[in-house]
C-alpha positions in Angstrom: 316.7 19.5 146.0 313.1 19.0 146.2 310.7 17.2 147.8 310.3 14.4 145.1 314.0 14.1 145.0 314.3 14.1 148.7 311.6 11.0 148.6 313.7 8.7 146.4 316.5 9.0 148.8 314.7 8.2 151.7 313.2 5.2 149.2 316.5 4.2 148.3 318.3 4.4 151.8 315.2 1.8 153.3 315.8 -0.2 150.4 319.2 -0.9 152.2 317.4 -1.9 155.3 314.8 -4.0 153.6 317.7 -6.2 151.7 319.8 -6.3 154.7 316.7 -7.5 156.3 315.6 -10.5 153.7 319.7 -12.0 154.9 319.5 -11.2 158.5 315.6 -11.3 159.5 315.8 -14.4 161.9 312.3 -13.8 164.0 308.5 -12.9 162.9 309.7 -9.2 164.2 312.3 -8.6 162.0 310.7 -10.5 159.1 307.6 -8.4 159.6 309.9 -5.3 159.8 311.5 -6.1 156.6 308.1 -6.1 155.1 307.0 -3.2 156.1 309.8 -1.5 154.8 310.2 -3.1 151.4 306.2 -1.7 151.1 307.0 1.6 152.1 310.3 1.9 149.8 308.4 0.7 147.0 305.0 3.3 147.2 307.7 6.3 148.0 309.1 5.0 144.5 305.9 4.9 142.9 304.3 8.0 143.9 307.9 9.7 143.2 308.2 8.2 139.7 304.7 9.9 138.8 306.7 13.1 138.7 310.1 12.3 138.1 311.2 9.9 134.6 310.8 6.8 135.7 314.4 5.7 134.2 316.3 7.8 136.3 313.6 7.4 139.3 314.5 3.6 139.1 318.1 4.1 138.4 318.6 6.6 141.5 316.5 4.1 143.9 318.2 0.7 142.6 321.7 2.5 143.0 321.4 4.3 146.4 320.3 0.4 147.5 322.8 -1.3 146.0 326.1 1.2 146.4 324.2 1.4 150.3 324.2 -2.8 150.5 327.7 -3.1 149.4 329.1 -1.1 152.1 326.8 -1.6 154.9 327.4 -5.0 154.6 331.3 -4.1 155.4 330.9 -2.2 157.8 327.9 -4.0 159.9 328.6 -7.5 158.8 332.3 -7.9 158.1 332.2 -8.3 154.8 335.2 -7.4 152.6 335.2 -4.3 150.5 337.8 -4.2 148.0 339.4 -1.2 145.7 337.7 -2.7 142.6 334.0 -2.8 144.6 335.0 0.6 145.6 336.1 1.8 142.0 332.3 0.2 140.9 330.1 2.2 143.2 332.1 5.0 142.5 331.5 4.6 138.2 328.0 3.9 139.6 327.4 7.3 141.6 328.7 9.0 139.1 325.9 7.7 136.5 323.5 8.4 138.8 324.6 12.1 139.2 324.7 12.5 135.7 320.8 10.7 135.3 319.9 13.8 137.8 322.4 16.4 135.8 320.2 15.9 133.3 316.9 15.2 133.9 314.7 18.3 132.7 313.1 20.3 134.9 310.5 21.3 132.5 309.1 17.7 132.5 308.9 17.8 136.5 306.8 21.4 136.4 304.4 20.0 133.8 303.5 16.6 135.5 303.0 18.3 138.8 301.3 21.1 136.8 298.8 18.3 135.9 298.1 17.1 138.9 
C-alpha cells in the first residue's frame, strides 16, 4: 500500500470522529475539535485525490466513514446493529476493494510523475 493510499485511510477513519462529533460535541472543546478534524480529513482527501481517481478517492473516503459510523455508533453509543446493516457494509467493503482492485497504477505513476 502506499503512501497516498495510506492517507485516505487515515482521512476516512477521522471522518468517523468528525461525524461522531457533529452528534455528540456538547462544549466549545469538542465542537472546536470536530472542526479541526473535519478540516484535516477533508485536505488529506484533496491532496490524495490529486494522485489517486477522484471516484474511487471519494468512494474509499465516504465508505471507510460511513461503514466506521455505523459500527462505532454500536459499539460506543448503544446503538443497534442488525444482520441486514451488517450484510450492507459488507456489499459496501466489497465495492470499495474492488474500486482499489482496479484502479490503474499507471495513472498513479504519471500524475506523481508530473508533479
Amino acid at each position: 500500500m502506499n503512501r497516498y493510499w495510506l492517507l485516505l485511510v487515515v482521512a476516512g477513519l477521522s471522518e468517523i470522529g468528525w461525524v461522531a462529533g457533529l452528534k455528540h460535541a456538547n462544549s466549545w472543546w469538542t465542537w472546536l475539535l470536530t472542526l479541526a478534524t473535519i478540516a484535516f480529513s477533508f485536505w488529506v482527501m484533496i491532496t490524495v485525490s490529486r494522485v489517486l481517481p477522484v471516484g474511487t478517492t471519494y468512494a474509499v473516503f465516504t465508505g471507510i466513514g460511513a461503514a466506521g459510523t455505523v459500527i462505532g455508533e454500536s459499539v460506543f453509543f448503544g446503538v443497534e446493529l442488525n444482520g441486514a446493516k451488517l450484510a450492507l457494509i459488507a456489499v459496501m467493503i466489497i465495492g470499495i476493494a474492488g474500486l482499489k482492485l482496479t484502479t490503474g497504477h499507471d495513472s498513479e505513476a504519471g500524475k506523481e510523475g508530473d508533479r
